[in-house]
C-alpha positions in Angstrom: 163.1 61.0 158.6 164.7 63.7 156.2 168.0 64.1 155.8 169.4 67.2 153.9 172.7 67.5 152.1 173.0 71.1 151.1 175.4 72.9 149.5 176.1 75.2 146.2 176.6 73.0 142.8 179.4 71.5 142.8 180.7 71.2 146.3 180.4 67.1 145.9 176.9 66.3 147.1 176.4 63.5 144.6 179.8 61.5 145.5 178.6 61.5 149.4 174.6 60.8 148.6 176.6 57.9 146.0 178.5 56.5 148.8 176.0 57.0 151.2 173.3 54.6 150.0 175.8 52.6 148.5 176.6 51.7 152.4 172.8 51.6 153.0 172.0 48.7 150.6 174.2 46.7 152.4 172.7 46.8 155.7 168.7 47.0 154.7 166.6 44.4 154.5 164.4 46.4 152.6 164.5 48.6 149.0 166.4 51.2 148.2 165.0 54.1 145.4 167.5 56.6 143.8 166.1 59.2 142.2 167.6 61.6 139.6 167.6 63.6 136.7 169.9 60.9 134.3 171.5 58.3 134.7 174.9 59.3 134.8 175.6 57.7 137.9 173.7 54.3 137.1 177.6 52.3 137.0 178.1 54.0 140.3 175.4 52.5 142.1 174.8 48.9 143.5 172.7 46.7 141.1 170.3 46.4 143.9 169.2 50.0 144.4 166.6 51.3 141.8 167.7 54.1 139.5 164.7 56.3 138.5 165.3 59.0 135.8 162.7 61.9 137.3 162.5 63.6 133.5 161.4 60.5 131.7 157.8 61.2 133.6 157.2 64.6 132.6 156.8 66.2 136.0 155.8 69.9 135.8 155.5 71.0 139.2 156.1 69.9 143.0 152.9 68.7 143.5 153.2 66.3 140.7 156.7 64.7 142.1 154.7 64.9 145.3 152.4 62.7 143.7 155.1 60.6 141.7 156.6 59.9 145.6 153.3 58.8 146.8 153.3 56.1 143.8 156.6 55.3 144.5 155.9 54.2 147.6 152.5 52.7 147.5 154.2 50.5 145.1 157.2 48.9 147.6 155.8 47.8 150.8 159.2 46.8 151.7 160.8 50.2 150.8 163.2 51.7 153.6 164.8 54.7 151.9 164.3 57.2 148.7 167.5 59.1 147.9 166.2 62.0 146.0 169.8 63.9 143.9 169.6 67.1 142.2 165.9 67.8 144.4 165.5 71.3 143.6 165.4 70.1 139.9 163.7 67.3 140.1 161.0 68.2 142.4 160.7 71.5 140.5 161.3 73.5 143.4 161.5 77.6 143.9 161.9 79.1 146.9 158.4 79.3 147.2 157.6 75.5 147.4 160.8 74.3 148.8 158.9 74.6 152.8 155.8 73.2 151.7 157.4 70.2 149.3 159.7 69.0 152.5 156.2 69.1 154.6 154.6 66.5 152.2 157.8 64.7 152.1 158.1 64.7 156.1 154.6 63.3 156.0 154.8 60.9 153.8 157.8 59.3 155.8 156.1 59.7 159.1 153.3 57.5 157.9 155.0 54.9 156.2 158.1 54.8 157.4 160.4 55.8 154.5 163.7 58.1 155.4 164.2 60.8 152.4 167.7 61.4 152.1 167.7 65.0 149.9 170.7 66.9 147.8 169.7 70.0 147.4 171.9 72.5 145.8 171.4 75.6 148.0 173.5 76.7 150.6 172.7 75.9 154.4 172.3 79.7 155.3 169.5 80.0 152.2 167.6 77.5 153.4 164.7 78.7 155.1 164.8 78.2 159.0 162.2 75.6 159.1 164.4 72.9 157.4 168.1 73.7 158.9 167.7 71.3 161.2 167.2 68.4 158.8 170.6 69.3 157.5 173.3 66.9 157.8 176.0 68.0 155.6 176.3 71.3 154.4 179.0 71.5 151.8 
């Protein structure tokens, strides 16, 4: 599954996608990876969710964070859920890639069962039609 919390920066997407899988550690029996581009928010998030800094890896396009996601998760058998903050940045995503990016992601949770829960900072009615409906809050 992917869930999409759009909305233009700073509308509050962090502070739900914080207390969101702050809630979600506490009822998995599995991991929990956040992913983002510093860790600003590392004293905001429960000591048992695993803070990745994106940058620190030097990706330079989306099919590298592609990639980095596939690692990610052929590392953590047990993981459940990869919150992904600041995605358009991270992923290094234009409006070119953003369709094709969600694809892989989509795939990637189809086949092993890992929910993608995305901040993207883009309005809803930008978003091309394809992905609208994995919208979930649009700020």
């Amino acid at each position: 599954m992917i869930e999409i919390i759009s909305g233009v920066k700073g509308k509050g997407k962090t502070k739900i996608l914080i207390q969101k899988v702050n809630e979600d550690i506490k009822l998995t029996h599995g991991t929990i990876v956040y992913l983002d581009k510093n860790n600003k928010h590392m004293y905001e998030l429960s000591n048992r969710i695993r803070l990745i800094e994106v940058p620190e890896y030097n990706i330079e396009n989306a099919d590298m964070f592609t990639g980095f996601i596939a690692g990610i998760v052929s590392q953590d058998h047990d993981l459940d859920k990869v919150y992904l903050d600041s995605f358009l940045t991270i992923a290094k995503i234009d409006e070119t890639n953003l369709e094709k990016t969600i694809k892989k992601l989509q795939d990637v949770s189809d086949k092993f069962h890992v929910d993608f829960i995305i901040s993207a900072s883009m309005d809803e009615k930008d978003l091309p039609d394809s992905i609208k409906s994995l919208v979930s809050v649009s700020l």
